[in-house]
Each structure stands twice: as C-alpha cells, then as structure tokens.
C-alpha positions in Angstrom: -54.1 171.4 61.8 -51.2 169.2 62.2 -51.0 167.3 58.8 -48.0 165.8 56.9 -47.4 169.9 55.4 -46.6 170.6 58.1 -42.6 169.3 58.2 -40.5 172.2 59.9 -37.8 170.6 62.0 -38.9 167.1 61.4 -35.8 164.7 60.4 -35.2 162.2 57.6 -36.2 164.1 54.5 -32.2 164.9 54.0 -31.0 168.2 51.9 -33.6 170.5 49.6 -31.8 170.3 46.4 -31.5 173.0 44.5 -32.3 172.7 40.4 -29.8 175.0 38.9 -32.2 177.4 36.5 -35.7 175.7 37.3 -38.5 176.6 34.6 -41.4 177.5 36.6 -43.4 174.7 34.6 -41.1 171.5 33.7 -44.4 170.4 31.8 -47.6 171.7 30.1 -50.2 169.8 32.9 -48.4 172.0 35.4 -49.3 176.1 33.8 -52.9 174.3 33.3 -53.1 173.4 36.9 -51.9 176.8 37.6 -54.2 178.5 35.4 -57.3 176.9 37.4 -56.3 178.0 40.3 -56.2 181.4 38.9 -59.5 181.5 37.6 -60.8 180.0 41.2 -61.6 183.1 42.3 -64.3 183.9 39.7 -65.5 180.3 40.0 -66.2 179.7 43.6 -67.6 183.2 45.5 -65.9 182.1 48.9 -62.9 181.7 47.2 -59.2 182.8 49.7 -55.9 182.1 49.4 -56.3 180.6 53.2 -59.0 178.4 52.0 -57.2 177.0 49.1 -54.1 176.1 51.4 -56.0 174.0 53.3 -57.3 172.0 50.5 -54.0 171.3 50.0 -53.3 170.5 53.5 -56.3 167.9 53.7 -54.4 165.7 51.6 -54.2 162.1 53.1 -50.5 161.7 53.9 -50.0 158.8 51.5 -50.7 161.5 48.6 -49.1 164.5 49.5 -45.6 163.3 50.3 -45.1 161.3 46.7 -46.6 163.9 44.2 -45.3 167.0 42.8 -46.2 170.5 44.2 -48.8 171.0 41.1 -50.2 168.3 41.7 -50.9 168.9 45.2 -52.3 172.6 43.4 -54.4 170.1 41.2 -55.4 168.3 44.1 -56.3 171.3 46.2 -58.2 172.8 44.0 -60.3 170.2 42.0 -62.0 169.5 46.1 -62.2 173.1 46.0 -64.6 173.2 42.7 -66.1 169.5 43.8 -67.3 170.9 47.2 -68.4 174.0 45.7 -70.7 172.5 43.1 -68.9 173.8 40.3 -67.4 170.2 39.1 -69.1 167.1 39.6 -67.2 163.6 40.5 -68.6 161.1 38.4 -68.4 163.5 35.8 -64.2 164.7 36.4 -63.8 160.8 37.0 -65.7 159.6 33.6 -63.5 162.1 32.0 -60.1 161.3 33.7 -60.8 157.6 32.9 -60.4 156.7 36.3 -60.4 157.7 40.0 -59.5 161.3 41.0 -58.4 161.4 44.6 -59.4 164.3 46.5 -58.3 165.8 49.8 -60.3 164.5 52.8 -63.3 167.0 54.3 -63.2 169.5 56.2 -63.2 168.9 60.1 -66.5 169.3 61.5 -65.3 172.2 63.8 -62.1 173.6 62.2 -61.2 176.6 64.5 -59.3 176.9 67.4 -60.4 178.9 70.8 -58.3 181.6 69.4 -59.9 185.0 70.9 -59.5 188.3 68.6 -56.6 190.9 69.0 -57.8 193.5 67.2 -55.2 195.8 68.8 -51.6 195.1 68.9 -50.1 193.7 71.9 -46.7 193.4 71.5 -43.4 195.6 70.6 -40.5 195.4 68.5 -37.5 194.0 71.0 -40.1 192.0 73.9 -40.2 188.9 74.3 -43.2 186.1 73.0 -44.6 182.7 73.3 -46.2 180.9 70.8 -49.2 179.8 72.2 -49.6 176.1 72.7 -52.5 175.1 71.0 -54.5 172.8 68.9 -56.3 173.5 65.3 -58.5 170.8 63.3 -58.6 173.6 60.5 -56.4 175.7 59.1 -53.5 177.5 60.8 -50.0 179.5 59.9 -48.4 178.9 63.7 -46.2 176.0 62.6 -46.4 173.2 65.5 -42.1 173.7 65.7 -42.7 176.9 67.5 -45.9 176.5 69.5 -44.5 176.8 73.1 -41.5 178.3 72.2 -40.4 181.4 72.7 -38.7 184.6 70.7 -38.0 187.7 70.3 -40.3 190.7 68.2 -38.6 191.7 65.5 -40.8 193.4 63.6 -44.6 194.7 63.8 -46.2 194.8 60.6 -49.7 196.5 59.6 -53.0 194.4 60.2 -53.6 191.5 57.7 -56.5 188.6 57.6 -56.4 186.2 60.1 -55.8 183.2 58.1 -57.6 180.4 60.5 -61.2 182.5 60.0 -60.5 183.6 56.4 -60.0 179.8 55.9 -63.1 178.4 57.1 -65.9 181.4 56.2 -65.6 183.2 59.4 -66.2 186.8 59.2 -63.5 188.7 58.5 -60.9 189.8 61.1 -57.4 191.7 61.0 -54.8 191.5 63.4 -51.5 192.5 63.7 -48.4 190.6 62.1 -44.8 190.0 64.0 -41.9 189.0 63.0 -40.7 186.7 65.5 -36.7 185.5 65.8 -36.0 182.3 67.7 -32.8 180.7 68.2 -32.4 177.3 67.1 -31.4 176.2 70.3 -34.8 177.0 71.3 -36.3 175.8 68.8 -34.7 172.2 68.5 -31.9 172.2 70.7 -29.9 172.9 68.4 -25.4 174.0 68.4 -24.6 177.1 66.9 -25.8 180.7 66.6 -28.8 180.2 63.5 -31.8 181.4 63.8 -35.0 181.7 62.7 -37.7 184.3 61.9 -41.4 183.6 62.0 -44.5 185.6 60.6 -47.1 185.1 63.7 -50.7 186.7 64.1 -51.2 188.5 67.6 -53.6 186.1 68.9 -51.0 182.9 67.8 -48.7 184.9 70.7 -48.6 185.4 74.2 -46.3 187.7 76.7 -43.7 186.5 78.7 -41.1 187.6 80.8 -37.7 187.7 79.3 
C-alpha cells in the first residue's frame, strides 16, 4: 500500500537527526511495548513479522506522523491482539480510561496481481525494473522505485514473500536482489549517490540496458 510509511524521496521532513548515544528505551512504556510485541508470536497463531508491519502501516496518517516509533509498535500491535480476539475494546479502553485508537482494517482484497517466481530470473550485473504496480496490502517495493530502473547487485538465497506472508497467503519463497539505482534515476537528482534496494523477483522485471 501507499500509506504515510511510506516517505522515501518525499520533501519537507528536513534532516534525520542523529541523538548522540540513544538508549534504546528513553522511558519504561517503551521496553513494555516492546515486550508485547515479543510475546505476539505465542499470542496470536498467524502471527509474522510482515503481518505486524502492516498494522503499523494502517495507521491513519493523522496518527502515525505525530507519535513516537513505540508508539506506532503499541499501536500496531494492540489491532493485532483486538482483531485476533485476544484483547477486547471496551475492555483495553475501560482500562486506559479513555479511547485507544487503532489502525484502520485491513483492505478487503490486499494483494497485488503479483505472479510467483519461484525460480530466479535475474543475475548479478543485468539490468531491472521495478514493476509499476499497485498494492492495497502490504508491500516492501517502496513506490520511489516502482518504474525505475537498476542494476543487480547481488542475488541472495530464497526468503518469504512478504505481500502473502502478510495477509495469510500460503507460503511462498522467492529470490532476493540487491538492486543499485542512481539517484538521478531515482529523483533526478546531481551527483554520483546511489542507492541499493532489497527487491523480491516478482517486484522486478527485465529490461534492456
């Protein structure tokens, strides 16, 4: 999906500043929050990594963009446990004193018309596009390089594709690539920067160079 996580190459949010040595937890709420997501996995049976990111994404813009990133964890997972009958509303909100926002539902038909590549298609040094394509569910193309096109770097063993391992879909592996693009192709950009981007082989298609 294209949601408000989904910032690469988009203007106006100025410099990531850099806390000289962060504590991973500046407060106690934030190791709790952490610690439920941690014990997710025995909670809810359909529990993925995948699945959980796109709580998070669901988040209605106005929600995400203000709050912390353990909060947005907090948010993520308390729809998680909600949808999955684990915790109740009324009951999390009679507790919390208050509302507790959630992240929106899940689209009614999440998945892209993404067919399977169970076999690599691609080499180090050849050239790829990222296919142009829209996703209602979860997705790790970022929309800054869909259309674009790069160069292989790097082909890496099968993993989970993430847009099925999100949404319940039985399980399918494809290959990984590392993908380089210049920034000029990416955002017309000066200069000789580039970057590199971990894309699934059906995300890709071949080109000629």
């Amino acid at each position: 999906m294209r949601g408000i996580h989904d910032l690469g190459g988009m203007y106006g949010f100025g410099p990531v500043v850099r806390e000289p040595d962060e504590p991973v937890f500046h407060e106690p709420w934030q190791e709790t929050a952490f610690a439920v997501l941690m014990a997710a996995g025995t909670l809810l049976p359909d529990f993925t990594a995948d699945a959980y990111r796109h709580s998070v994404e669901r988040m209605s813009p106005a929600h995400y963009l203000p709050v912390h990133y353990y909060e947005r964890m907090l948010t993520g997972i308390t729809t998680m446990l909600v949808e999955g009958g684990v915790l109740d509303l009324a009951d999390l909100e009679a507790r919390a004193g208050g509302t507790f926002p959630l992240a929106l539902p899940v689209a009614a038909e999440p998945l892209a018309d993404l067919a399977p590549q169970p076999e690599g298609r691609f080499s180090v040094g050849q050239q790829v596009r990222v296919r142009q394509y829209h996703s209602q569910g979860h997705t790790r193309a970022p929309s800054f390089c869909r259309g674009k096109t790069g160069t292989v770097l790097h082909v890496a063993p099968k993993f989970a594709f993430p847009d099925t391992a999100a949404h319940g879909g039985a399980r399918r592996d494809e290959h990984t690539y590392h993908v380089e693009f210049t920034a000029r192709e990416l955002w017309d950009a000066d200069g000789n920067d580039t970057v590199v981007v971990d894309l699934w082989d059906s995300y890709l298609e071949g080109c000629q160079p």
